[in-house]
Biotite code that builds the C-alpha atoms (Angstrom):
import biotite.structure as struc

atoms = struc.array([
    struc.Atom([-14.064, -43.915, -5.998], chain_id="A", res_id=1, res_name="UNK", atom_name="CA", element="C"),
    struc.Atom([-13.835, -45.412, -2.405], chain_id="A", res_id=2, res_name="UNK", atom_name="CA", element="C"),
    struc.Atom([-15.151, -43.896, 0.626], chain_id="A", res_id=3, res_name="UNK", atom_name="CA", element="C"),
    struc.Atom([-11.149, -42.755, 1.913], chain_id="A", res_id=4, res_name="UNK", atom_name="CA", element="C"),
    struc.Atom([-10.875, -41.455, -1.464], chain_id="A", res_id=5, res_name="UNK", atom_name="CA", element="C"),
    struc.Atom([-14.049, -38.977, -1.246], chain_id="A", res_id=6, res_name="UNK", atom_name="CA", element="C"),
    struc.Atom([-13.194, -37.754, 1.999], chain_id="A", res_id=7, res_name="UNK", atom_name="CA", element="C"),
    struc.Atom([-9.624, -36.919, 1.332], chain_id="A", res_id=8, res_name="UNK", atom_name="CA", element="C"),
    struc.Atom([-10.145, -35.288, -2.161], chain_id="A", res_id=9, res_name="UNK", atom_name="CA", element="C"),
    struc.Atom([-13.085, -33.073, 0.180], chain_id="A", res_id=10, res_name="UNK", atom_name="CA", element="C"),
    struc.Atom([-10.791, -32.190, 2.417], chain_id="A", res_id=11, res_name="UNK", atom_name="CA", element="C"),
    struc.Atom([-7.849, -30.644, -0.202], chain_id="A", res_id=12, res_name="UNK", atom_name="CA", element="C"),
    struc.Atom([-11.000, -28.821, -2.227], chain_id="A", res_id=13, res_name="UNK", atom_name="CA", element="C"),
    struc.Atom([-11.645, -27.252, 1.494], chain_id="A", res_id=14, res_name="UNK", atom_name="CA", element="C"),
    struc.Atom([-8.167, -26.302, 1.921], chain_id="A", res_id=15, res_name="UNK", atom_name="CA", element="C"),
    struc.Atom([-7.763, -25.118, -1.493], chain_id="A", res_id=16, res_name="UNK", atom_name="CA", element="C"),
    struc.Atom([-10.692, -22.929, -1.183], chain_id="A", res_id=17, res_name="UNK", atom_name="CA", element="C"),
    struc.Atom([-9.058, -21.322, 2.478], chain_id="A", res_id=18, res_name="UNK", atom_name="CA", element="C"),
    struc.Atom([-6.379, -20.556, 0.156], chain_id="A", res_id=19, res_name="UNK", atom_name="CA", element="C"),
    struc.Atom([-8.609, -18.237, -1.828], chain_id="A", res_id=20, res_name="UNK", atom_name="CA", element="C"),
    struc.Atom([-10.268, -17.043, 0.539], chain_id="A", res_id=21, res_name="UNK", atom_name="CA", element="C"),
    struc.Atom([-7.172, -15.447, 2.369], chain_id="A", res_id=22, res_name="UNK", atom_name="CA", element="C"),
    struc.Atom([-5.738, -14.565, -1.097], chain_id="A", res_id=23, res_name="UNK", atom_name="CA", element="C"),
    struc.Atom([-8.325, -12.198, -1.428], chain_id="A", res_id=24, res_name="UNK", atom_name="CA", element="C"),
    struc.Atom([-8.347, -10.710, 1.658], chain_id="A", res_id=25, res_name="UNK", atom_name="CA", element="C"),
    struc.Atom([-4.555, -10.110, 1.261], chain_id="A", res_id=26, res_name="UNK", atom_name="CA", element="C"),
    struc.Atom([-3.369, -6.247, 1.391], chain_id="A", res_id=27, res_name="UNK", atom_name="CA", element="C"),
    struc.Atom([-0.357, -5.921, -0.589], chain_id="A", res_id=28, res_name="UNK", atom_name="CA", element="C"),
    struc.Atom([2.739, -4.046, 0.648], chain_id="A", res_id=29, res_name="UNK", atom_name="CA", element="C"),
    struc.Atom([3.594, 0.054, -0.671], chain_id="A", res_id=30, res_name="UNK", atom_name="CA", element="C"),
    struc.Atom([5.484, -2.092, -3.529], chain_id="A", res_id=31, res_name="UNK", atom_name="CA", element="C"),
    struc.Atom([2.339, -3.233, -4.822], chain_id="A", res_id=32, res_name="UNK", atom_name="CA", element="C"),
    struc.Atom([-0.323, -0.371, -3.687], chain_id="A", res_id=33, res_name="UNK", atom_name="CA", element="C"),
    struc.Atom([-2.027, 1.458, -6.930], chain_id="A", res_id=34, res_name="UNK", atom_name="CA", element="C"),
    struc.Atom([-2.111, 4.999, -6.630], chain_id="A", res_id=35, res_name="UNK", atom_name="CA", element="C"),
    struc.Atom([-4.635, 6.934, -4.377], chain_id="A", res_id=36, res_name="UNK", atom_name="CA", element="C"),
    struc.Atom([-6.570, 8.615, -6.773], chain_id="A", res_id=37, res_name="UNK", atom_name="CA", element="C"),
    struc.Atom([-7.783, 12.331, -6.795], chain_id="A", res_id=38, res_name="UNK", atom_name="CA", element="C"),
    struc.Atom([-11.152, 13.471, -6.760], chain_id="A", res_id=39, res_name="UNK", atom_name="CA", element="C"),
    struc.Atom([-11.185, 17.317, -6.609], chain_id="A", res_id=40, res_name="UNK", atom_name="CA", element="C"),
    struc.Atom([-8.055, 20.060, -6.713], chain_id="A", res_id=41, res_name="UNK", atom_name="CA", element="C"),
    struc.Atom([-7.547, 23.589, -5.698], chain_id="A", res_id=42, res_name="UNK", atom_name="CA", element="C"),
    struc.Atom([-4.515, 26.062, -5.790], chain_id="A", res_id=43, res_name="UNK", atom_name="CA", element="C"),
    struc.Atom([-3.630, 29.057, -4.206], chain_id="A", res_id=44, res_name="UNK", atom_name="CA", element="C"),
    struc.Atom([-1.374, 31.150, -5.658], chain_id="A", res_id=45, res_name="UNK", atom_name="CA", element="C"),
    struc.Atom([1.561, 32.697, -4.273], chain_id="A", res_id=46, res_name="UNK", atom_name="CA", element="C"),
    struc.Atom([-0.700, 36.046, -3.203], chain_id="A", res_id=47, res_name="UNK", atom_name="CA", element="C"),
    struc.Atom([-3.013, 33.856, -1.417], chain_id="A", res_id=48, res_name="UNK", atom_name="CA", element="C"),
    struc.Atom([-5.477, 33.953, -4.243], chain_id="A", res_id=49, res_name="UNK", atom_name="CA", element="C"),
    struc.Atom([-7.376, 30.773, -5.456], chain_id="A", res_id=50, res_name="UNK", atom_name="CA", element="C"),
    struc.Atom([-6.977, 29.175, -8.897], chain_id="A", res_id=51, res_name="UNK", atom_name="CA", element="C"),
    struc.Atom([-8.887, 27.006, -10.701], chain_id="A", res_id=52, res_name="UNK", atom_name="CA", element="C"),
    struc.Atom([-7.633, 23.722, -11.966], chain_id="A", res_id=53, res_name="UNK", atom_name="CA", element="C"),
    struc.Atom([-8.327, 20.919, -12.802], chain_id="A", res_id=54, res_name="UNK", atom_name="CA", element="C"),
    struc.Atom([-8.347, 17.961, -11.267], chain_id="A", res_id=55, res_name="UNK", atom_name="CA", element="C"),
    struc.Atom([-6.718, 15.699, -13.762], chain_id="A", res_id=56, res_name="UNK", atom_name="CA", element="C"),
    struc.Atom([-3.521, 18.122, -13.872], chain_id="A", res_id=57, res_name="UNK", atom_name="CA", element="C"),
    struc.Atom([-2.344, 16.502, -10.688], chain_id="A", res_id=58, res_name="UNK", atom_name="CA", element="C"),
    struc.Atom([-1.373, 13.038, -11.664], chain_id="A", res_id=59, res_name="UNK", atom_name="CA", element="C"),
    struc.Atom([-0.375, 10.469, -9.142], chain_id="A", res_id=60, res_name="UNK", atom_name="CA", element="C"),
    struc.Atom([1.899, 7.420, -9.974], chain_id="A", res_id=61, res_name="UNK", atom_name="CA", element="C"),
    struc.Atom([2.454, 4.216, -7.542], chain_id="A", res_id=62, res_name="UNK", atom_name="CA", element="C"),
    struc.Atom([5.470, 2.758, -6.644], chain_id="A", res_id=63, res_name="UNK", atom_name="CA", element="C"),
    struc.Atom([4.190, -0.183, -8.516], chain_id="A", res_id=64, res_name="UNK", atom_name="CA", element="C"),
    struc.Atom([4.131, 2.111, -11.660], chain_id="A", res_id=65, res_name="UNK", atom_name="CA", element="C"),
    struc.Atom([7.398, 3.354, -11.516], chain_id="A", res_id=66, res_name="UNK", atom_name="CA", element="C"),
    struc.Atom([8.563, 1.924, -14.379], chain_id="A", res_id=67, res_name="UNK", atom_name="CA", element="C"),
    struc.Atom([6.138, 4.165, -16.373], chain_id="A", res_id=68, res_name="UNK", atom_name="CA", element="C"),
    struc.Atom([7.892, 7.141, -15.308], chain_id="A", res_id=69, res_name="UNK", atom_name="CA", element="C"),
    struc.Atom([10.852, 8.561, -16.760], chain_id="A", res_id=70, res_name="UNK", atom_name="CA", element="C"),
    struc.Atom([14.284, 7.736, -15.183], chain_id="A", res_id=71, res_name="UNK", atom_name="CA", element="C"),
    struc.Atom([14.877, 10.913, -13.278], chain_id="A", res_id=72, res_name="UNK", atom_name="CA", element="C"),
    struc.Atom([11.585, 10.236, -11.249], chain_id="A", res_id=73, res_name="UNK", atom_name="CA", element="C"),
    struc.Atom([11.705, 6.471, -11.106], chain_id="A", res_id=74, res_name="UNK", atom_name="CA", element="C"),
    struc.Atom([15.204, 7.497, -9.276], chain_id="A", res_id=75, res_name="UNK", atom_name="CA", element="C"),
    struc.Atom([13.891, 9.678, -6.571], chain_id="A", res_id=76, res_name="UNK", atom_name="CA", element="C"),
    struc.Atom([11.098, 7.421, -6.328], chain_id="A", res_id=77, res_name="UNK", atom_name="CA", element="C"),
    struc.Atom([13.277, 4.255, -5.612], chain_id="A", res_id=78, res_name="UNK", atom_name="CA", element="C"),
    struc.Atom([15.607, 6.543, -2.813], chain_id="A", res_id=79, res_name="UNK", atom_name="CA", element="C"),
    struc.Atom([12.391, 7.530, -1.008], chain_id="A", res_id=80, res_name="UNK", atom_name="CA", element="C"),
    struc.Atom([11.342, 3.694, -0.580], chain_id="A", res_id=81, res_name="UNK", atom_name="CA", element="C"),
    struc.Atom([15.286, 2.887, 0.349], chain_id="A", res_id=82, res_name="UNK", atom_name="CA", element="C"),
    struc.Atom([15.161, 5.490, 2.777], chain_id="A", res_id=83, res_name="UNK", atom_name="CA", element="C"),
    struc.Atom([12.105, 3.879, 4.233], chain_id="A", res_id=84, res_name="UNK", atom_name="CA", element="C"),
    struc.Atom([13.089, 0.718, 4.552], chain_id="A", res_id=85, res_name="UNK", atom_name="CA", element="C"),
    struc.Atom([16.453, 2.081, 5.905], chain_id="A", res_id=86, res_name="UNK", atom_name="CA", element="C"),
    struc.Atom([15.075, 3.931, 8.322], chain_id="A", res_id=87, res_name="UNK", atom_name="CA", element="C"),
    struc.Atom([14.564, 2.211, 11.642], chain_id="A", res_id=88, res_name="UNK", atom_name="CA", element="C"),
    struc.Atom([11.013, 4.332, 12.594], chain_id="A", res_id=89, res_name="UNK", atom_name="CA", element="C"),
    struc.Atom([9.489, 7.059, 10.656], chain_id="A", res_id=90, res_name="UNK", atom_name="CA", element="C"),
    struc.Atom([10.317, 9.460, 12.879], chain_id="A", res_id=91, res_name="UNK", atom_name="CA", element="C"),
    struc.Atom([13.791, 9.836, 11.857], chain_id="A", res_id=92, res_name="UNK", atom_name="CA", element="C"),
    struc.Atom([12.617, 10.840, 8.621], chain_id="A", res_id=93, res_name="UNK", atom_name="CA", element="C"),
    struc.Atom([10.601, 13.237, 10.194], chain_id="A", res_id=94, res_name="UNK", atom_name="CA", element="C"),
    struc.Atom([10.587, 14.141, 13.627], chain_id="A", res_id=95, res_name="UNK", atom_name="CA", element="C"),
    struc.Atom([6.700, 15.276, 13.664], chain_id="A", res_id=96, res_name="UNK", atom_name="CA", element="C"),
    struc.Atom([5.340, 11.994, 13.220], chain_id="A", res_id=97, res_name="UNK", atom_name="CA", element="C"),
    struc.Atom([3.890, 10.194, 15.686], chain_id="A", res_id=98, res_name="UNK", atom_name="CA", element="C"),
    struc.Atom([5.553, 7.231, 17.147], chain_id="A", res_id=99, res_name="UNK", atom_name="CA", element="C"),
    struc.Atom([4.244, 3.868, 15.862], chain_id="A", res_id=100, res_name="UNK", atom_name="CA", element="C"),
    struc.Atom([3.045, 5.404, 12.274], chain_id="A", res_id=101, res_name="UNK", atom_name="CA", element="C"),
    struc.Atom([3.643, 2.685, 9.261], chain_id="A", res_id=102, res_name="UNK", atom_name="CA", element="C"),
    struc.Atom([4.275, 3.771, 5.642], chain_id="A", res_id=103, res_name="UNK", atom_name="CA", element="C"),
    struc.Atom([1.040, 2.750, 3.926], chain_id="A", res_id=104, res_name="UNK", atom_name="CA", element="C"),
    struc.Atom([1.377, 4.187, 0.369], chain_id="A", res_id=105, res_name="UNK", atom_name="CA", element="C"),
    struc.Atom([4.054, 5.531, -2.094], chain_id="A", res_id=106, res_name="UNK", atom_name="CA", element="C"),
    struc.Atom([3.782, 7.844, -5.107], chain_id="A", res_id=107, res_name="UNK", atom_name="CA", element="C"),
    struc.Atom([5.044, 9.970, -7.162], chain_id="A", res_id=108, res_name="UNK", atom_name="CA", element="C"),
    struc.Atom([2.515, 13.313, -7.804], chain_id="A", res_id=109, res_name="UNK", atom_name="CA", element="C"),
    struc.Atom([3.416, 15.413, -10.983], chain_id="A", res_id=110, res_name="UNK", atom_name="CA", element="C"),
    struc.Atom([1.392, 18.701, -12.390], chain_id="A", res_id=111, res_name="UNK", atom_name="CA", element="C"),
    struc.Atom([0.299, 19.370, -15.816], chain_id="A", res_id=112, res_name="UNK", atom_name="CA", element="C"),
    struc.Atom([-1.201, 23.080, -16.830], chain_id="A", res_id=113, res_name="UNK", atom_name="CA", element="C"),
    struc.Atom([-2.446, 25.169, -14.848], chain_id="A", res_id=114, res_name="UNK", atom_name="CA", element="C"),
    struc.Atom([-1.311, 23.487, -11.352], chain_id="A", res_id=115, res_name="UNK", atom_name="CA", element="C"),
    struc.Atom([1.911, 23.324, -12.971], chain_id="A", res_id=116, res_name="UNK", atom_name="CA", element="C"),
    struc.Atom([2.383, 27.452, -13.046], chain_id="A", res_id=117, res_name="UNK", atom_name="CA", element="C"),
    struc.Atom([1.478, 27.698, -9.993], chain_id="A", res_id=118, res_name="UNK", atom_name="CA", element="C"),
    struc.Atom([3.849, 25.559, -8.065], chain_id="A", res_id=119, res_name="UNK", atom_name="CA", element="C"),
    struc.Atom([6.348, 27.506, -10.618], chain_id="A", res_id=120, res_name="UNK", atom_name="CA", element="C"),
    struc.Atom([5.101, 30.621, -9.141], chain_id="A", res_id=121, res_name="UNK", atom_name="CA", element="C"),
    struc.Atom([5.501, 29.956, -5.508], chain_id="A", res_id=122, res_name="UNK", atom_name="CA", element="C"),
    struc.Atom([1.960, 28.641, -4.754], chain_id="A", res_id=123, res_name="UNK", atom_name="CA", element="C"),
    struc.Atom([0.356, 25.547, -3.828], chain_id="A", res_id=124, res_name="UNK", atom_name="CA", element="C"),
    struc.Atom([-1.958, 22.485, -4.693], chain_id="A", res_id=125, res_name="UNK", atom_name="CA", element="C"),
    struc.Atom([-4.568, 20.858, -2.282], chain_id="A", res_id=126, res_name="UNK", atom_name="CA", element="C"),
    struc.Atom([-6.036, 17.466, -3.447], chain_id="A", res_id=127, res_name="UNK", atom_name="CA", element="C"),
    struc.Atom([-8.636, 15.315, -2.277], chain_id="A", res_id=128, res_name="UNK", atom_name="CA", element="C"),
    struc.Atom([-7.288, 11.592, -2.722], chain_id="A", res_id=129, res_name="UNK", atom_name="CA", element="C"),
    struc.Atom([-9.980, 8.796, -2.536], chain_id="A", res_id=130, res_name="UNK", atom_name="CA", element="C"),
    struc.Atom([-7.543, 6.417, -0.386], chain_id="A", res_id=131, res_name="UNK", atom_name="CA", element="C"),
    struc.Atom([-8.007, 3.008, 1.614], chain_id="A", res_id=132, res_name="UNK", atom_name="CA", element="C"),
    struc.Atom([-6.696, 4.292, 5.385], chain_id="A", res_id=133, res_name="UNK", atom_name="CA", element="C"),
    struc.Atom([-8.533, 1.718, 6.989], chain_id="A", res_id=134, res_name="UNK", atom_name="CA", element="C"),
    struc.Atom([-10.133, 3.720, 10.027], chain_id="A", res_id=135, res_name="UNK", atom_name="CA", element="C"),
    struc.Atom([-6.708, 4.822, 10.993], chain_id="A", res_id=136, res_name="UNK", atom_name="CA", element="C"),
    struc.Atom([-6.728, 7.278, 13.748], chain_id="A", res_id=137, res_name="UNK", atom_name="CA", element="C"),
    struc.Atom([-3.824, 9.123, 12.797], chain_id="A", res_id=138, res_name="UNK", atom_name="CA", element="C"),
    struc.Atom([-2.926, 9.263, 8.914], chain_id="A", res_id=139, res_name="UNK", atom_name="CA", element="C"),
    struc.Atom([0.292, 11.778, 8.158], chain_id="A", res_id=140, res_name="UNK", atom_name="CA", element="C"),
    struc.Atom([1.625, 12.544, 4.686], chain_id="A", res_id=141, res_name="UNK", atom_name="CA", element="C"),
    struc.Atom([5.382, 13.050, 4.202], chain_id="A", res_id=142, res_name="UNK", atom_name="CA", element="C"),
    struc.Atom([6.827, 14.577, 1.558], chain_id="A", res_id=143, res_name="UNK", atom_name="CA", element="C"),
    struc.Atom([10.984, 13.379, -0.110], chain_id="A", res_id=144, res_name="UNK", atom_name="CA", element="C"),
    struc.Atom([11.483, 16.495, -1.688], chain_id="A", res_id=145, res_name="UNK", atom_name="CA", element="C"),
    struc.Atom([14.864, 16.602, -2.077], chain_id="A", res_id=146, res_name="UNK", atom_name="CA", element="C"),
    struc.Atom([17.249, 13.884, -2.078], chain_id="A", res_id=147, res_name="UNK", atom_name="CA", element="C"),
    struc.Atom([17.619, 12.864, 1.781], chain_id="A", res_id=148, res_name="UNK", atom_name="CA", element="C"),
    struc.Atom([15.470, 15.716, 2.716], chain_id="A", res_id=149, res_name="UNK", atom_name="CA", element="C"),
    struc.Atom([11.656, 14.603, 4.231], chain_id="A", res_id=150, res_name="UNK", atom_name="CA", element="C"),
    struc.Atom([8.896, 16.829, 6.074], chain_id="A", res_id=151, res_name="UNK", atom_name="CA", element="C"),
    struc.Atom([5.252, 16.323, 6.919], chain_id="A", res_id=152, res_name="UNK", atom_name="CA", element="C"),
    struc.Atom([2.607, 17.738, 4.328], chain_id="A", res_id=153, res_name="UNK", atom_name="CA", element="C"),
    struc.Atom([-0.415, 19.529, 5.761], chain_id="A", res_id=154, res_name="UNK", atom_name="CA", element="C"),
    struc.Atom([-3.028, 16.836, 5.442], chain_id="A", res_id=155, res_name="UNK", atom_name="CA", element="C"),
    struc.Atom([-6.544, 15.990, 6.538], chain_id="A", res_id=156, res_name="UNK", atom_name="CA", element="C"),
    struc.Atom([-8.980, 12.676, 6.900], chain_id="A", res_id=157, res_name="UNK", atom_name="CA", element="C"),
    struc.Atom([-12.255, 14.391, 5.608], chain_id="A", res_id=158, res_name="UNK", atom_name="CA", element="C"),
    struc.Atom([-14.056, 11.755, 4.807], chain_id="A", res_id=159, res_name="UNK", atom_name="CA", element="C"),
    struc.Atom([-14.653, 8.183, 5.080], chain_id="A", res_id=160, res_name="UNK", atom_name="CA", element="C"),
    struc.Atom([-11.520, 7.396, 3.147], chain_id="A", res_id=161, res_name="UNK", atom_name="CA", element="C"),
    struc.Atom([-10.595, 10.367, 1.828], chain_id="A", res_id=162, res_name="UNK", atom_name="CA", element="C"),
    struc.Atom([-7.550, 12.464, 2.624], chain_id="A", res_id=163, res_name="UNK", atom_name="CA", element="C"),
    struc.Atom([-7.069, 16.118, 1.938], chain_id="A", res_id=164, res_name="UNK", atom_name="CA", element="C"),
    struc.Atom([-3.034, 17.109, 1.350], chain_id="A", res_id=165, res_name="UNK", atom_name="CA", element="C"),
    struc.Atom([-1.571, 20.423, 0.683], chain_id="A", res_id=166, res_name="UNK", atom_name="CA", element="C"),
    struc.Atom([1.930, 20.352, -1.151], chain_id="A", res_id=167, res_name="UNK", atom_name="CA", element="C"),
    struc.Atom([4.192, 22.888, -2.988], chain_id="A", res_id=168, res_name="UNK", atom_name="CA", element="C"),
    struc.Atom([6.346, 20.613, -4.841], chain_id="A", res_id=169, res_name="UNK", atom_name="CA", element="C"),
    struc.Atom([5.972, 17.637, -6.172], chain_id="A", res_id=170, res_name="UNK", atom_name="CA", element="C"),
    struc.Atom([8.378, 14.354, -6.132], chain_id="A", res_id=171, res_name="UNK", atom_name="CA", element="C"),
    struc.Atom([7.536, 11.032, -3.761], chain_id="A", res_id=172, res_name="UNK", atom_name="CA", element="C"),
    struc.Atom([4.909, 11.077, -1.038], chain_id="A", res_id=173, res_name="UNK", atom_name="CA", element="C"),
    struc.Atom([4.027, 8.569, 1.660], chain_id="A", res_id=174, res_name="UNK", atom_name="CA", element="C"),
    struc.Atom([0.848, 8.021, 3.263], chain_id="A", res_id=175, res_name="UNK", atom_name="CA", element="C"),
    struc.Atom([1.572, 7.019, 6.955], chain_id="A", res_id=176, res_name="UNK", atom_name="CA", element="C"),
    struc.Atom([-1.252, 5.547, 9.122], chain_id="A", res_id=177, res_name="UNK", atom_name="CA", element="C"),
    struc.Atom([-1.033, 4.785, 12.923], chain_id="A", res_id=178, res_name="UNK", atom_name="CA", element="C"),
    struc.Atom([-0.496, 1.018, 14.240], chain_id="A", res_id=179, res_name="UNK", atom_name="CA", element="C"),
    struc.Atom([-4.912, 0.651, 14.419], chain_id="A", res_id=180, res_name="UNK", atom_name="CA", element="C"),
    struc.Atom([-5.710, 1.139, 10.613], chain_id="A", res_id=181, res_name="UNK", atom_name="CA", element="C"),
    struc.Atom([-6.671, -2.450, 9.336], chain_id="A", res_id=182, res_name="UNK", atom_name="CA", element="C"),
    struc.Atom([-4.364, -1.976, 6.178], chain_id="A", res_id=183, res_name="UNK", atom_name="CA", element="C"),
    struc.Atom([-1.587, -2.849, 8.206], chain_id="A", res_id=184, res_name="UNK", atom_name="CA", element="C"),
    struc.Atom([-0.566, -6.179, 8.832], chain_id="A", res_id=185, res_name="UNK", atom_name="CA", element="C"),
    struc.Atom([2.573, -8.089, 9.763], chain_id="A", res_id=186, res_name="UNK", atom_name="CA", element="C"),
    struc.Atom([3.283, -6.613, 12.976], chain_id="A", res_id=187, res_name="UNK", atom_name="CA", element="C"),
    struc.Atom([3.715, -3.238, 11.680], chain_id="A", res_id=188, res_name="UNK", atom_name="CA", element="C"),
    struc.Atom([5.116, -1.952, 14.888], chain_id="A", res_id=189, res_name="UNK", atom_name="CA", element="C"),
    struc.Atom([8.032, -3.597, 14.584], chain_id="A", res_id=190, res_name="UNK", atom_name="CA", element="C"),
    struc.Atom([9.185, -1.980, 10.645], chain_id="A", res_id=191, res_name="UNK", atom_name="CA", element="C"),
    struc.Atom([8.085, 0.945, 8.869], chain_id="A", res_id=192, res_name="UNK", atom_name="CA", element="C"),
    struc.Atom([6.649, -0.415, 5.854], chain_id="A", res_id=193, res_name="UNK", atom_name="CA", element="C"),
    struc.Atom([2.950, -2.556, 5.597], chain_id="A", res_id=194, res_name="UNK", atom_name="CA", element="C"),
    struc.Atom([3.279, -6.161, 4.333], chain_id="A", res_id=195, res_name="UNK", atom_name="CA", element="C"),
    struc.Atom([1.079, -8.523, 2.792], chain_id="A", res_id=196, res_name="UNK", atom_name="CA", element="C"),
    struc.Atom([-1.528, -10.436, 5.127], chain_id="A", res_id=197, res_name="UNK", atom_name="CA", element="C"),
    struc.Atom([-4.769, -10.802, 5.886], chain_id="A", res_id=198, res_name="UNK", atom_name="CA", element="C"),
    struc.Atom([-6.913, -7.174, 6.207], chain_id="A", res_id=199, res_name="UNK", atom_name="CA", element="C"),
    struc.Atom([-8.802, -7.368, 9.785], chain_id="A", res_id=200, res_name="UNK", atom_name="CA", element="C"),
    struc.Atom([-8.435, -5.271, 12.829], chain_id="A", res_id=201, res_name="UNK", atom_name="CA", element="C"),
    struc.Atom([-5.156, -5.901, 14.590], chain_id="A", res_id=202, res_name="UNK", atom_name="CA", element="C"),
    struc.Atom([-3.932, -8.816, 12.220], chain_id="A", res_id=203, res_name="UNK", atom_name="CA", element="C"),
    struc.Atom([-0.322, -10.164, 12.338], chain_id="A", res_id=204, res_name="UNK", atom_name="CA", element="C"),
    struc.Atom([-1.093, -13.108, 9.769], chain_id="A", res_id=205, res_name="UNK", atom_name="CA", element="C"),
    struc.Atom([1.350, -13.849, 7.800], chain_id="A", res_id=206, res_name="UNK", atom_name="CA", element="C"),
    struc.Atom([1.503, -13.862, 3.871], chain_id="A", res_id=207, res_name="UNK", atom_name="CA", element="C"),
    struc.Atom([2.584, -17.049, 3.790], chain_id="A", res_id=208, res_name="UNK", atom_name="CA", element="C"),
    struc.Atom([0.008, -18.655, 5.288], chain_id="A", res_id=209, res_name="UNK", atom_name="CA", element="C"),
    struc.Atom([-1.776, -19.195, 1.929], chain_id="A", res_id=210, res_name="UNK", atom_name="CA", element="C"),
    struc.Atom([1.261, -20.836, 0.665], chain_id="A", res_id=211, res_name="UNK", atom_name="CA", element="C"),
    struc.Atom([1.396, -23.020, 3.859], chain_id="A", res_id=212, res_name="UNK", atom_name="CA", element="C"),
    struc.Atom([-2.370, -24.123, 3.768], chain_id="A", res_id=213, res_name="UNK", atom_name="CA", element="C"),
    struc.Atom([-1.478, -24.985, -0.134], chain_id="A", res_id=214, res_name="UNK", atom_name="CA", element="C"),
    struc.Atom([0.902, -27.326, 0.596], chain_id="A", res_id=215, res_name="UNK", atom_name="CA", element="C"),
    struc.Atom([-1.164, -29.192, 3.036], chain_id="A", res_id=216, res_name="UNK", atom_name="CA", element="C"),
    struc.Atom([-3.784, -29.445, 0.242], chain_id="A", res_id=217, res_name="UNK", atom_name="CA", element="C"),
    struc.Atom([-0.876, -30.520, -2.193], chain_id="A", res_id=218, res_name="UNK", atom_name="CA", element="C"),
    struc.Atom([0.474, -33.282, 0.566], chain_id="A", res_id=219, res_name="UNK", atom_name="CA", element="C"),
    struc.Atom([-3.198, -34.674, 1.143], chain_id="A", res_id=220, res_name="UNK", atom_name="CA", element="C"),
    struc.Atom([-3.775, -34.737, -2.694], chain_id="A", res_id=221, res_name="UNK", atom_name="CA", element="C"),
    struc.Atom([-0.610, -37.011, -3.295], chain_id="A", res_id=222, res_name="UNK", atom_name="CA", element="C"),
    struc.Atom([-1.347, -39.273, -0.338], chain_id="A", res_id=223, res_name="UNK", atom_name="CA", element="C"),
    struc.Atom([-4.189, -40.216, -1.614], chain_id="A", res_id=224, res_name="UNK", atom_name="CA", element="C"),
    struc.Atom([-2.970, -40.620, -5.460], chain_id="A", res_id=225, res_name="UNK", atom_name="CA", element="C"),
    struc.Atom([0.081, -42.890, -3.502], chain_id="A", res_id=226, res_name="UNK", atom_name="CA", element="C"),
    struc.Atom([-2.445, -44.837, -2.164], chain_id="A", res_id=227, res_name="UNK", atom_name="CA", element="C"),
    struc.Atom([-4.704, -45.251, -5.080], chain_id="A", res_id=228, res_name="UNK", atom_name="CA", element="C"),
    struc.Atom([-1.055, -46.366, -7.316], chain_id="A", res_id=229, res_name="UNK", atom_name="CA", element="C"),
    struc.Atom([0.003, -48.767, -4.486], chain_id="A", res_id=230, res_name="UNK", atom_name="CA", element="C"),
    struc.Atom([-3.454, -50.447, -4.258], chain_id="A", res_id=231, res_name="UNK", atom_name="CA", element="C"),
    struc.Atom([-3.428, -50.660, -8.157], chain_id="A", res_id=232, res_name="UNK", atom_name="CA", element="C"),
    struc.Atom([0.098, -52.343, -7.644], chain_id="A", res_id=233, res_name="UNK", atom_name="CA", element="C"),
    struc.Atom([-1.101, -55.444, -5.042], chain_id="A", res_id=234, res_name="UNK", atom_name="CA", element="C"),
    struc.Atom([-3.842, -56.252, -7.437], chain_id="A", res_id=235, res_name="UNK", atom_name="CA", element="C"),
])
């Protein structure tokens, strides 16, 4: 193997190997999220006394899992992302949040036992969900729970990535997280939903920068194997 030949195979290994390393610092989008998942639960019921339950009553499904769910939910599930990505700012979903937030993460929560009778009663569920916020400053939960109809959970960062959320019904929730968390990516500012890039402080890379890197690997590649076949040729 020539000297032009070593070089330029060294060169697409180097570019190859970029590509993997942004691959796997990539954050995927809510479509592609798994599920935040929860650590401890509590109820209250209805009279304002607690309940115990347990913690694997409250079961929480990602977008990306939808198709796991039966039709009914998959439904409501698919409306609350339309809505999103319909919406031009959060806000208009609902008016509490603040301006700039970015849908991070979408699920559908569902009850089992216990929790179950009490939402049926009239009381309410508080998780703790072990969840990537990425030193947000602001993190909000909204809640779809019916049809068109959004408001804002009561909700609480108590921990280094951990979020507290009180609901009373169940159906779609999205995590929202202000414009500084490092989950977001893609110029959040400018849409409501996070999209796939590179997961640092303040990053607008785009995902296809892998791609593009690729291909200049791919084009250096068959340069040299053109040059190699022509060489072969004049001989």
């Amino acid at each position: 193997m020539n000297k032009f030949m070593k070089i330029a195979l060294a060169v697409a290994l180097a570019a190859v190997m970029c590509v993997s390393a942004v691959a796997d610092t990539a954050v995927p989008s809510i479509q592609q999220k798994a599920a935040p998942e929860v650590s401890t639960a509590t109820a209250t019921d209805a009279d304002g006394n607690e309940v115990t339950i347990d913690a694997a009553e409250v079961v929480v499904t990602a977008f990306s899992d939808a198709d796991s769910l039966d039709a009914d939910t998959q439904e409501a599930l698919t409306s609350a992302y339309e809505q999103i990505l319909e919406s031009e700012s959060l806000e208009e979903l609902v008016a509490t949040i603040p301006e700039g937030h970015t849908a991070a993460y979408l699920f559908d929560i569902s009850v089992t036992g216990d929790a179950a009778a009490v939402l049926a009663a009239g009381g309410s569920v508080t998780v703790t969900m072990e969840v990537n916020l990425g030193g947000a400053s602001e993190v909000a939960v909204l809640h779809n729970y019916s049809g068109n109809e959004w408001r804002e959970e009561p909700s609480e960062v108590v921990g280094t990535n951990k979020l507290q959320v009180t609901f009373s019904s169940t159906s779609p929730f999205v995590i929202t997280v202000s414009s500084d968390s490092t989950i977001l990516v893609s110029n959040p500012a400018e849409g409501v939903v996070g999209d796939t890039g590179v997961d640092v402080s303040g990053a607008t890379a785009s995902s296809a920068m892998p791609y593009v890197v690729g291909g200049v690997a791919c084009i250096v590649v068959a340069g040299v194997l053109l040059i190699v076949a022509n060489k072969k040729k004049v001989k």
